[in-house]
N, C-alpha and C positions, 0 to 999 in steps of 0.2 A: 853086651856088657863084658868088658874084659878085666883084668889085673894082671900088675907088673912089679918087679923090682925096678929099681934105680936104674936106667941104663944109660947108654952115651945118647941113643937114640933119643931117648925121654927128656935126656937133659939138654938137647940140642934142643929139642920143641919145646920147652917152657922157659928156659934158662936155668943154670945150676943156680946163680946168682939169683934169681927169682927165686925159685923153690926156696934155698937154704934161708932166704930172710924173710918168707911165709909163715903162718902162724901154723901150729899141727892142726891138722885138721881143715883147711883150707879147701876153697871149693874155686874152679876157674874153670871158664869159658873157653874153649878153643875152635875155630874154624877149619874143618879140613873137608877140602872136596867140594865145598858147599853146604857143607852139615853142618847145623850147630853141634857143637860136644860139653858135655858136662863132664868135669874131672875133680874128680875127689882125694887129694893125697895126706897123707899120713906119714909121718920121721918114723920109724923103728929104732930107737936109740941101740938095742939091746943089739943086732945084727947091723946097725948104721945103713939103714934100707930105707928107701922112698917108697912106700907103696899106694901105685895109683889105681883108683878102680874110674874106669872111663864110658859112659853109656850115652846112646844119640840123644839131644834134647828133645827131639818129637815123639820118642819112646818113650822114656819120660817122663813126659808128660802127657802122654795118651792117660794115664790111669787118673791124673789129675781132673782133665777137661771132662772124664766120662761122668767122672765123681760130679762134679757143677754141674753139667747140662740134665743131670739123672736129678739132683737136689732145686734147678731150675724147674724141670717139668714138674717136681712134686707141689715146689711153691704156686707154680701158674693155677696147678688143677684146686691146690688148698683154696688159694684167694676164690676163685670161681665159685666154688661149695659156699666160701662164705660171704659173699654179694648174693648169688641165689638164695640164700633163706637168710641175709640182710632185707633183700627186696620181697620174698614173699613174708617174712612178718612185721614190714613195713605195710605190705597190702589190708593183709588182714586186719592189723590195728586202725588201717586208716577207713577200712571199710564200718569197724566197729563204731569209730566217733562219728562218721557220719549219719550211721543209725542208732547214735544216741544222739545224736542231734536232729532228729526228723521224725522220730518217735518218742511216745510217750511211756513212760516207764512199767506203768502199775499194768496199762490196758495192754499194752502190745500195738495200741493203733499210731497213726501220722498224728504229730501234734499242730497246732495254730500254726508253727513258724513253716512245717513242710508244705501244708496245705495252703498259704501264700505262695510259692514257690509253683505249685501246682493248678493253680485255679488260675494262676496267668496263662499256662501253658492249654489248657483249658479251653482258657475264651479265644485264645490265638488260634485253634485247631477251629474254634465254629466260626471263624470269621472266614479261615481258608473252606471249609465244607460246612455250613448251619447244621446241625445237626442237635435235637432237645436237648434239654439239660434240666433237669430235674434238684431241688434241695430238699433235705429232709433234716427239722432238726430235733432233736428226741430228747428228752427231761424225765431221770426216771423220778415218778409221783413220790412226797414223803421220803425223802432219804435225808433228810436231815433228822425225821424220827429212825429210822434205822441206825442212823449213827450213836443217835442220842439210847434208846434200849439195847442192842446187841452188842456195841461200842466199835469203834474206829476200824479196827480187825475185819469186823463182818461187813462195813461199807465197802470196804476195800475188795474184798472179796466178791462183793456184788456187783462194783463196778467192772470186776475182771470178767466173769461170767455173762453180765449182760452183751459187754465187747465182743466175748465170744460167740454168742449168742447172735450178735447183728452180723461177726463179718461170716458166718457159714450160709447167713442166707441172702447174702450181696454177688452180686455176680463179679466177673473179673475185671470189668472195667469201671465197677465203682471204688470210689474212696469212702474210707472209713474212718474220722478224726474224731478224739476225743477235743473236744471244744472247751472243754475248762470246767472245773466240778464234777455235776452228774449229768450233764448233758455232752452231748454228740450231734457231730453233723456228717449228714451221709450225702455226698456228691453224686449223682445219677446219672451218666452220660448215653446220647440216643435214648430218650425214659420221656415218654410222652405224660403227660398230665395226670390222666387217669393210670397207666400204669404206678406211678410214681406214687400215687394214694394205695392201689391195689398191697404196695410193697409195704408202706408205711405199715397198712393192715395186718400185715401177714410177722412184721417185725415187731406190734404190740402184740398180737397175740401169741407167740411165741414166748416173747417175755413175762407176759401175764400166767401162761402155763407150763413154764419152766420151774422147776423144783428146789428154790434157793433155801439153804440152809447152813447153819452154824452149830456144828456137834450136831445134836439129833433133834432141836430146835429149829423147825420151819419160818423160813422165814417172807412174806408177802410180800411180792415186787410186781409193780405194774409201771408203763410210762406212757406218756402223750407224747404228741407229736402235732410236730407241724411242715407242711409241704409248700412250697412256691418254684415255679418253673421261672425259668430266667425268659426276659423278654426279647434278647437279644440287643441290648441297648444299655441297660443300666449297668449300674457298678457293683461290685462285688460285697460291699456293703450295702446298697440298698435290698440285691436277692437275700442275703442272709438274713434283713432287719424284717422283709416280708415273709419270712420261712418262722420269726420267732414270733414274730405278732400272730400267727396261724396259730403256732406253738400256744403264748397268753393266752387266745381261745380254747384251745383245750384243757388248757388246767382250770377256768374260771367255768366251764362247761359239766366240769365232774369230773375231770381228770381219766386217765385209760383209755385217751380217745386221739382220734386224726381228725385233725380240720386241716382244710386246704386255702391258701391265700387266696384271696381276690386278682384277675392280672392286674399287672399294673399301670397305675395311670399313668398318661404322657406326659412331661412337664408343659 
């Protein structure tokens, strides 16, 4: 960067005639050598002086372009931050509605619509490998008397507890659905017949001698059950119609009990 007075020099490269009918303060372009130049002049009335201050345009504007590419990189790395945790609490909300959509609220378990969903995928796997399959569907005894003396609170609370209760002694490849009200259906895959009652077993009594209570008032919960193994043929309606007919017999039996379906007949 240089500065100058008026000279003949100066006035030959820009013209006096130019300069003198310029505004003060004036900024012009000059090529010399091949460089762009930026020239900045100024009238000094007071001395009747031109004065030009002249600096290369690549110089600059070096501190311009460092300024952009430095406020470019900050914006690229911003946007980036904010698509990345755009798309992870996109994830996670989308993860949440699907498990409010596939779950039951009160229990923690899969509701009817997941276990559609499920019990196709199901039957699809024993058709590529047969492999048992086991139903269990579970009614706890009296719980519309529990609703009716402890009130709505303590049902509630007993449906949670029982849930708990069935899915700690389910192994990992069973399903555990709440079925509507106070019954539940447990899916049982590779669960032969007898195992499938053995489990039943071990699920009523469990529940029978689990310690349910509301404040320091005990409260009695037992449930029935009913068992049918899939024949490999029927529909998904008709195992579960034979898992609750099992079920009728246990409540008309004395309720707190497992009965096991009949297999089923061939049409």
């Amino acid at each position: 960067m240089r500065s100058a007075a008026s000279s003949p020099n100066t006035r030959s490269a820009f013209g006096a005639r130019s300069i003198s009918s310029s505004p003060p303060g004036a900024e012009a372009d000059n090529a010399a050598g091949g460089d762009n130049h930026i020239l900045h002049f100024n009238y000094l009335p007071e001395l009747k002086w031109y004065l030009f201050v002249e600096q290369n345009e690549s110089v600059a504007l070096a501190g311009i372009r460092r300024t952009l590419y430095i406020n470019l990189a900050i914006s690229l790395a911003v946007t980036l931050v904010v698509v990345l945790l755009i798309h992870l609490v996109l994830a996670r909300y989308q993860g949440r509605i699907e498990e409010m959509a596939s779950t039951d609220k009160l229990t923690g378990l899969l509701n009817r619509h997941a276990f559609a969903v499920l019990i196709a995928q199901v039957f699809s796997e024993y058709r590529r490998e047969p492999r048992s399959i086991a139903v269990l569907l579970a009614d706890i005894d009296r719980f519309k008397e529990i609703n009716d003396r402890h009130g709505h609170p303590a049902g509630d609370a007993v449906l949670a507890a029982v849930a708990r209760a069935l899915q700690r002694r389910l192994r990992a490849s069973d399903l555990a659905v709440r079925w509507g009200g106070e019954e539940f259906l447990l899916l049982l895959k590779g669960c032969e017949l007898d195992e499938a009652r053995r489990i039943a077993e071990d699920l009523r009594r469990a529940v029978a001698l689990h310690p349910f209570a509301m404040g320091r008032q005990e409260i009695p919960v037992t449930m029935s059950l009913g068992v049918a193994q899939y024949d490999g043929n029927e529909s998904v309606e008709h195992l579960v119609g034979r898992a609750d007919a099992a079920l009728y017999a246990a409540k008309h039996g004395g309720r707190n009990r497992v009965e096991v379906a009949p297999p089923s007949r061939p049409d």
